[in-house]
KETI-495399 format. One line per field, with one value per atom (N, C-alpha, C, CB): atom name; residue in three letters; x, y, z. Coordinates in nm, 2 decimals. Glycine has a CB too. Example, Ala and Ser with C-alpha at 12.3 -4.5 7.8 and 13.67 -1.06 7.14 Angstrom:
BEGIN
atomo = N CA C CB N CA C CB
residuo = ALA ALA ALA ALA SER SER SER SER
east = 1.32 1.23 1.32 1.13 1.28 1.37 1.29 1.41
north = -0.57 -0.45 -0.33 -0.45 -0.22 -0.11 0.00 -0.06
up = 0.78 0.78 0.78 0.90 0.71 0.71 0.79 0.57
//
This chain:
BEGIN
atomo = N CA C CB N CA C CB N CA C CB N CA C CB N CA C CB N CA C CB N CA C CB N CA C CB N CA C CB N CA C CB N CA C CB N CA C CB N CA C CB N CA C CB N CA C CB N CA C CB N CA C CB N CA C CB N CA C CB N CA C CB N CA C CB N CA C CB N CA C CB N CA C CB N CA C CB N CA C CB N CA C CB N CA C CB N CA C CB N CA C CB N CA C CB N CA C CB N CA C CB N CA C CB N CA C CB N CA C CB N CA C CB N CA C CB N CA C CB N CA C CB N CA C CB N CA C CB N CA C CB N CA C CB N CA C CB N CA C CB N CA C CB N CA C CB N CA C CB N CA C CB N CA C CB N CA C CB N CA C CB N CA C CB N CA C CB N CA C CB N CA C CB N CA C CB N CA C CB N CA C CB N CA C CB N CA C CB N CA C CB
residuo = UNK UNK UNK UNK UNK UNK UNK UNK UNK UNK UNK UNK UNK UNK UNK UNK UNK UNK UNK UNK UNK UNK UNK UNK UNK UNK UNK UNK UNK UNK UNK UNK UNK UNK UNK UNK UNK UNK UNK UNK UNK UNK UNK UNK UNK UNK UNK UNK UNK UNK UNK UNK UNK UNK UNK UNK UNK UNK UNK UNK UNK UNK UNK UNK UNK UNK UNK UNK UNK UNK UNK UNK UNK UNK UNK UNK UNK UNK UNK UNK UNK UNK UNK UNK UNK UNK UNK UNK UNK UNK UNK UNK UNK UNK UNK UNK UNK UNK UNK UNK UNK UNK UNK UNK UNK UNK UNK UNK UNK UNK UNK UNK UNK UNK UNK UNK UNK UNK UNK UNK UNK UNK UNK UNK UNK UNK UNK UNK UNK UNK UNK UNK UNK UNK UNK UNK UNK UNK UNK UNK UNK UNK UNK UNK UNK UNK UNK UNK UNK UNK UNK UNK UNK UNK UNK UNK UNK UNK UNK UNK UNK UNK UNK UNK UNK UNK UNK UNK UNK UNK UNK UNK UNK UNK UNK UNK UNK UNK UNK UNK UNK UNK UNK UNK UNK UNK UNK UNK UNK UNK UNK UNK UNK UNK UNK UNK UNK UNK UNK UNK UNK UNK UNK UNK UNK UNK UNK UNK UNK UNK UNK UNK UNK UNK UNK UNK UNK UNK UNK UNK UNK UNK UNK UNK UNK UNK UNK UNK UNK UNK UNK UNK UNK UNK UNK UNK UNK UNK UNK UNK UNK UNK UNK UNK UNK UNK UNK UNK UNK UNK UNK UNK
east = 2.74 2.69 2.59 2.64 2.62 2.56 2.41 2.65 2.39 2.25 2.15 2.28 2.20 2.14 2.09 2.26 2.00 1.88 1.82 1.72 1.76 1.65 1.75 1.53 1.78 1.87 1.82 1.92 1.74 1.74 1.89 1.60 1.87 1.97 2.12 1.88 2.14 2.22 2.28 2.12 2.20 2.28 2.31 2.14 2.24 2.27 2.40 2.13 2.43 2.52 2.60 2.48 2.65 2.78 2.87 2.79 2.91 3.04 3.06 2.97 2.98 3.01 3.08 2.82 3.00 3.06 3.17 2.94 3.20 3.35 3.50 3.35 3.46 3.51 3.58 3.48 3.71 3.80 3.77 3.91 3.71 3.67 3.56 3.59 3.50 3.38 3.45 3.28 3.54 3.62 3.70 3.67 3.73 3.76 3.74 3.68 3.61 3.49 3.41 3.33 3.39 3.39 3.46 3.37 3.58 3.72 3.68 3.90 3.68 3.68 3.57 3.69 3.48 3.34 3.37 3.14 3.40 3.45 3.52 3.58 3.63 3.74 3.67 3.84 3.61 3.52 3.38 3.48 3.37 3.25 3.34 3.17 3.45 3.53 3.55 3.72 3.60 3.63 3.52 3.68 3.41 3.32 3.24 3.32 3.28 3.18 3.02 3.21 2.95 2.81 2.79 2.68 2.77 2.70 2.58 2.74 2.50 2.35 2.34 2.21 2.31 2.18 2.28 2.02 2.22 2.31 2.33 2.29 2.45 2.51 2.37 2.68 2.29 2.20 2.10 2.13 2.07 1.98 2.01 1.92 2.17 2.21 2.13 2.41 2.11 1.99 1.87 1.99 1.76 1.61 1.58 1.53 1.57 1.54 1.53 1.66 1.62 1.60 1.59 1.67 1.62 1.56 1.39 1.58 1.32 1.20 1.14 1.14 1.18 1.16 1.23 1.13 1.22 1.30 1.33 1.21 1.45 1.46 1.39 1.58 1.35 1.20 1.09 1.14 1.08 0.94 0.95 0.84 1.09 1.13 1.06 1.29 0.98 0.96 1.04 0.83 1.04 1.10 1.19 1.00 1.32 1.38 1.41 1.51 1.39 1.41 1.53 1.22 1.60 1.74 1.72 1.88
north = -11.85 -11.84 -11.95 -11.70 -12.01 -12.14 -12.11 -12.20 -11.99 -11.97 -11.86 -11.92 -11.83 -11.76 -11.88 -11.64 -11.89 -12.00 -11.97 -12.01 -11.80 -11.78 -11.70 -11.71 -11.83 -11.78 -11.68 -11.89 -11.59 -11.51 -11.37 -11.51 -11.41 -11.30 -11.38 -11.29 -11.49 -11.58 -11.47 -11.73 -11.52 -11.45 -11.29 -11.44 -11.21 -11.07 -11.05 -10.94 -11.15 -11.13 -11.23 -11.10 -11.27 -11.36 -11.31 -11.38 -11.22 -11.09 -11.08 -10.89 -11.04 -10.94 -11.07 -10.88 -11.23 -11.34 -11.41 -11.46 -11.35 -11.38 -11.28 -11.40 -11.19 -11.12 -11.09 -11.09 -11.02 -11.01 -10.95 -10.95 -10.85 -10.77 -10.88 -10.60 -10.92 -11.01 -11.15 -11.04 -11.21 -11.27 -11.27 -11.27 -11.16 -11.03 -11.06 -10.92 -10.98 -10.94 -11.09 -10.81 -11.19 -11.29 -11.39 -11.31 -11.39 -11.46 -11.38 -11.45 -11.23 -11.12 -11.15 -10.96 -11.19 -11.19 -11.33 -11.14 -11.43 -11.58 -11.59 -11.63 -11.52 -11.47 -11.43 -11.34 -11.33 -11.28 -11.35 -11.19 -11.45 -11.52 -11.66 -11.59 -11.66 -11.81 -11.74 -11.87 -11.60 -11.51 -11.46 -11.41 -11.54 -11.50 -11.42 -11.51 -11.26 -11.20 -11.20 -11.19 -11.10 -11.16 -11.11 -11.11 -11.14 -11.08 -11.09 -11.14 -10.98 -11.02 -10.98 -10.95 -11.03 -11.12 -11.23 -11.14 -11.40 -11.48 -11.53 -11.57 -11.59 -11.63 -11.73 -11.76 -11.79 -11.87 -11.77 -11.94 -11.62 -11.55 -11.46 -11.51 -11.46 -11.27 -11.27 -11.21 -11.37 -11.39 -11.39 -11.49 -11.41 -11.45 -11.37 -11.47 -11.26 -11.11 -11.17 -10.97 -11.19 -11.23 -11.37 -11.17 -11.43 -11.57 -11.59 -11.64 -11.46 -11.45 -11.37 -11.43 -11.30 -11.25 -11.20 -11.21 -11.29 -11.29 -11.11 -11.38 -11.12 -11.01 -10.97 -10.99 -11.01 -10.96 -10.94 -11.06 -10.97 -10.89 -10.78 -10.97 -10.76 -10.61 -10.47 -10.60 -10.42 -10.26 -10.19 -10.19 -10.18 -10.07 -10.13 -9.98 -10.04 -10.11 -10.01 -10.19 -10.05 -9.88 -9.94 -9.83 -9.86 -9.90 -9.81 -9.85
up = -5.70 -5.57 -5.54 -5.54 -5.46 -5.42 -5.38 -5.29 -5.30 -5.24 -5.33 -5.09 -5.45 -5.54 -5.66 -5.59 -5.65 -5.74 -5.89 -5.65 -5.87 -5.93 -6.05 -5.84 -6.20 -6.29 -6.39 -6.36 -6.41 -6.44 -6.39 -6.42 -6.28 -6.17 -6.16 -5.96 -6.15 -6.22 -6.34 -6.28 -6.42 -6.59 -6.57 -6.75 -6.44 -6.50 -6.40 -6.49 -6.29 -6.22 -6.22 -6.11 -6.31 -6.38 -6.36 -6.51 -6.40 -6.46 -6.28 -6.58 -6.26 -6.10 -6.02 -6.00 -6.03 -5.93 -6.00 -5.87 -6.13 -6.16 -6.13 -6.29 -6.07 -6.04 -5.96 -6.04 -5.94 -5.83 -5.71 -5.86 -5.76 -5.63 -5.55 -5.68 -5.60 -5.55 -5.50 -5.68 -5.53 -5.48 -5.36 -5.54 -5.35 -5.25 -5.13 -5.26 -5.17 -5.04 -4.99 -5.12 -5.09 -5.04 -4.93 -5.10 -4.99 -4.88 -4.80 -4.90 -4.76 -4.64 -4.57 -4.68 -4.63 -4.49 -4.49 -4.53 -4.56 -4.50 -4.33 -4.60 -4.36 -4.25 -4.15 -4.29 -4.12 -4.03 -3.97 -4.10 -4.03 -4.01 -3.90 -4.20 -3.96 -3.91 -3.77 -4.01 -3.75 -3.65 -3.56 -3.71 -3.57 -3.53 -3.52 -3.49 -3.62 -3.67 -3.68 -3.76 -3.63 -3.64 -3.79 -3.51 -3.90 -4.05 -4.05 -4.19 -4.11 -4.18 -4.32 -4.09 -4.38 -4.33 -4.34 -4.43 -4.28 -4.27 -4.41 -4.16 -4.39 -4.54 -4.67 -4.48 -4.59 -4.62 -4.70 -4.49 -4.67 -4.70 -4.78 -4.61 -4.81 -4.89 -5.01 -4.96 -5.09 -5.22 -5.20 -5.29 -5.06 -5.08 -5.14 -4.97 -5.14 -5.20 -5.34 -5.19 -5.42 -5.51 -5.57 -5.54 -5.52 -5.54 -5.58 -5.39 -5.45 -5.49 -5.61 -5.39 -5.65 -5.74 -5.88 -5.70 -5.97 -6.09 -6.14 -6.20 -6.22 -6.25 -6.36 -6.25 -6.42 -6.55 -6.49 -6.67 -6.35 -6.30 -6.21 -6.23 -6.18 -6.13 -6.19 -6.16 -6.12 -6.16 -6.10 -6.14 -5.98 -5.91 -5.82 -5.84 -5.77 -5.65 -5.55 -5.69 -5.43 -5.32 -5.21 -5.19 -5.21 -5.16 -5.02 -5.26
//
């Protein structure tokens, strides 16, 4: 993933962005985006979250 930087999160999400299903859902919000779908967060941002903060300084995460 092009807009995911911070390789710590890189390494733990390898498996997941080799993946079919992730492949998937990617082409599918491509399609939708070309279709003029509005998506958020925009494609530039689905990583800031984690970009900023490595995954070895994660304590807690609230969904």
């Amino acid at each position: 993933m092009a807009s995911l930087t911070e390789q710590t999160w890189k390494e733990k999400l390898s498996t997941t962005f080799e993946s079919e299903s992730f492949a998937k859902l990617a082409a599918f919000l491509e399609i939708e985006r070309k279709m003029g779908a509005t998506i958020y967060p925009p494609k530039e941002d689905i990583f800031s979250a984690l970009n900023l903060c490595p995954f070895d300084k994660i304590k807690v995460v609230i969904v």
